[in-house]
C-alpha positions as CSV (number, residue, x, y, z in Angstrom):
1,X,106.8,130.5,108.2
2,X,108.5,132.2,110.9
3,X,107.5,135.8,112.1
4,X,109.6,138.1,110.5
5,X,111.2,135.6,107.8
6,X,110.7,136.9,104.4
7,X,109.7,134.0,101.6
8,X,112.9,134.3,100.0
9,X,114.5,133.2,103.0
10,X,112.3,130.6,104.6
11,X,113.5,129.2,100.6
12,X,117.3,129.5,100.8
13,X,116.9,128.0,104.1
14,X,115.0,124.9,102.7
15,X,118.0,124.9,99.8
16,X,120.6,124.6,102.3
17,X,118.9,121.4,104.1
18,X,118.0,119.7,100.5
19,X,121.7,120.5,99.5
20,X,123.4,118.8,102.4
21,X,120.4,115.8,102.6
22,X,121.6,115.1,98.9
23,X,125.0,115.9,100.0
24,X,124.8,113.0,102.4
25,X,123.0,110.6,100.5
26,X,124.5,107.1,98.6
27,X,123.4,107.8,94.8
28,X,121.5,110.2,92.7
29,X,118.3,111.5,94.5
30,X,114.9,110.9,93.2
31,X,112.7,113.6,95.2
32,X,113.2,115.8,98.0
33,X,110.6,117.9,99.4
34,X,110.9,120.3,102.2
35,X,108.2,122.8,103.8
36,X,108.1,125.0,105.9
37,X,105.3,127.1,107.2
38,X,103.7,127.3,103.4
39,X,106.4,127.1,101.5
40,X,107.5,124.0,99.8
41,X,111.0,123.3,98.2
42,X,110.5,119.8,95.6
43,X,113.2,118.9,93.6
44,X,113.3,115.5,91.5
45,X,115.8,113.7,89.3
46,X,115.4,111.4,86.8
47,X,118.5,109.4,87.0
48,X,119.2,106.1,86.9
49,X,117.0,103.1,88.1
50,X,117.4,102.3,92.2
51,X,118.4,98.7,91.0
52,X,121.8,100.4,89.6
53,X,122.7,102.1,92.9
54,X,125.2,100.5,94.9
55,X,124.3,100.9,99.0
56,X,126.9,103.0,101.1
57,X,128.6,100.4,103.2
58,X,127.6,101.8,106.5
59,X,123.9,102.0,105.5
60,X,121.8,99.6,107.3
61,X,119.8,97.0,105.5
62,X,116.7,98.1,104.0
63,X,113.0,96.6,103.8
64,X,112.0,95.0,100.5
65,X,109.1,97.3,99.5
66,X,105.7,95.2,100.1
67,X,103.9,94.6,97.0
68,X,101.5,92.1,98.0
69,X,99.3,93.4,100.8
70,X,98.1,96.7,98.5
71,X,97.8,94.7,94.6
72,X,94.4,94.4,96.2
73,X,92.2,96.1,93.4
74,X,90.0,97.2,97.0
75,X,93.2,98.7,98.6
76,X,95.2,101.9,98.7
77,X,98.6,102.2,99.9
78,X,99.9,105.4,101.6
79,X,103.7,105.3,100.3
80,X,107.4,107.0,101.3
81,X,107.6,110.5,100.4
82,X,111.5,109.7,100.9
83,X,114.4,107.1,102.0
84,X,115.0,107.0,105.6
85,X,112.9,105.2,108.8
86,X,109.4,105.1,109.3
87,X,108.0,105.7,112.7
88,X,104.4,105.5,113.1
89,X,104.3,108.0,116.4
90,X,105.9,111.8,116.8
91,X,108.0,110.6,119.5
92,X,108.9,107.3,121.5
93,X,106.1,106.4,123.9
94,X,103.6,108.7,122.2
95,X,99.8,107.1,120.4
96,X,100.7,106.2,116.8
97,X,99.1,108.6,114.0
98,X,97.0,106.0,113.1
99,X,96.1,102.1,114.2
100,X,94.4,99.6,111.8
101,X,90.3,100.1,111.9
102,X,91.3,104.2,111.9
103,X,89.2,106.4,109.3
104,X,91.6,109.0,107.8
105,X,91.0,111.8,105.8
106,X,93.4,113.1,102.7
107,X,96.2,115.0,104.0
108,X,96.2,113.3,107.5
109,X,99.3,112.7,108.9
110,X,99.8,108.7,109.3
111,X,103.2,108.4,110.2
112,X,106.5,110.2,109.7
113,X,109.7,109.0,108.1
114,X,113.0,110.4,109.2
115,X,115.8,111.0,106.8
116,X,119.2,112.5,107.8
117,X,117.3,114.3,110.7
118,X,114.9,115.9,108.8
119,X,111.0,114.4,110.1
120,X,109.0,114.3,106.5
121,X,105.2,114.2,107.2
122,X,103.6,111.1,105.7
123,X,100.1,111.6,104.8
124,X,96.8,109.9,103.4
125,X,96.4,111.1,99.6
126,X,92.7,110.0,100.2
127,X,90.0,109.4,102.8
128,X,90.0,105.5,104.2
129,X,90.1,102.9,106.4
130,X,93.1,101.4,107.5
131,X,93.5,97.8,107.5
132,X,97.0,97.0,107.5
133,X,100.5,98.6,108.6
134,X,102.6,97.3,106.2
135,X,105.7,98.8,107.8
136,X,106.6,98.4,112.2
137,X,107.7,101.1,113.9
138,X,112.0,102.3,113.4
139,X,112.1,100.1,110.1
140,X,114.0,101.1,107.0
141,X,112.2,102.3,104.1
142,X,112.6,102.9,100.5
143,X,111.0,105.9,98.9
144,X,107.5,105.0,97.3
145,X,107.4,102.0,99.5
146,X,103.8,101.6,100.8
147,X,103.5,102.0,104.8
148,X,100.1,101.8,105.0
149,X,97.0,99.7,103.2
150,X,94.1,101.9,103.2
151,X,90.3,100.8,102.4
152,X,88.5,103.4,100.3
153,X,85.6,104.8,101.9
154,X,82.6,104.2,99.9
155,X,81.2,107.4,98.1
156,X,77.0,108.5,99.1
157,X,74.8,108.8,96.4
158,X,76.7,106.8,93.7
């Protein structure tokens, strides 16, 4: 939160970006989540099925979720908090979050995914080892769609 900014208004703040982010969008919105500082703005719909939404026509294509890679009973998958394009670095030319062989810990950031200029943190839910990227760098995602195939880290003492 910023100095000075009350709660209460760090919130109406977040309202005004969800607002015009589901303002922009093609079809009925799922889940938006917005922080800042340690407040967190989630809102979720249950609408209609993604299958019945009909893309905006200047939309670009997006990436059939990957279902394969992570139905391994071994695997995790660190998934889309949100529609928009994954990028695996903060910025172009910087290291990625993460690289396959990384350890990660839950609530490490692993990528980001940008959706109508927002940047939404995309982090680890649990501690692993990653052993696939399931998503390259400025690609299209879907929301839920896994990015990232995560080994679980076996527990001591079990």
């Amino acid at each position: 939160m910023s100095a000075g900014a009350r709660p209460d208004e760090v919130l109406d703040g977040l309202r005004r970006h969800a607002r015009k982010l589901v303002a922009e969008l093609a079809g009925p919105v799922r889940r938006v989540r917005l922080r800042s500082g340690e407040n967190v703005l989630e809102v979720e719909w249950h609408g209609p099925a993604q299958a019945a939404l009909a893309p905006r026509a200047d939309a670009e294509p997006v990436a059939e979720p990957a279902t394969e890679p992570v139905s391994a009973p071994d695997r995790l998958a660190v998934r889309s908090p949100v529609v928009g394009t994954f990028y695996r670095a903060p910025e172009p030319g910087a290291a990625a979050f993460v690289a396959v062989g990384d350890l990660v810990r839950p609530g490490q950031v692993v990528g980001i995914v940008e959706a109508m200029k927002l940047m939404n943190e995309v982090t680890a839910d649990q501690a692993g080892r990653v052993v696939e990227m399931l998503v390259e760098d400025g690609k299209p995602v879907e929301y839920d769609q896994p990015l990232v195939a995560l080994e679980p880290l076996a527990t001591r003492g079990s």
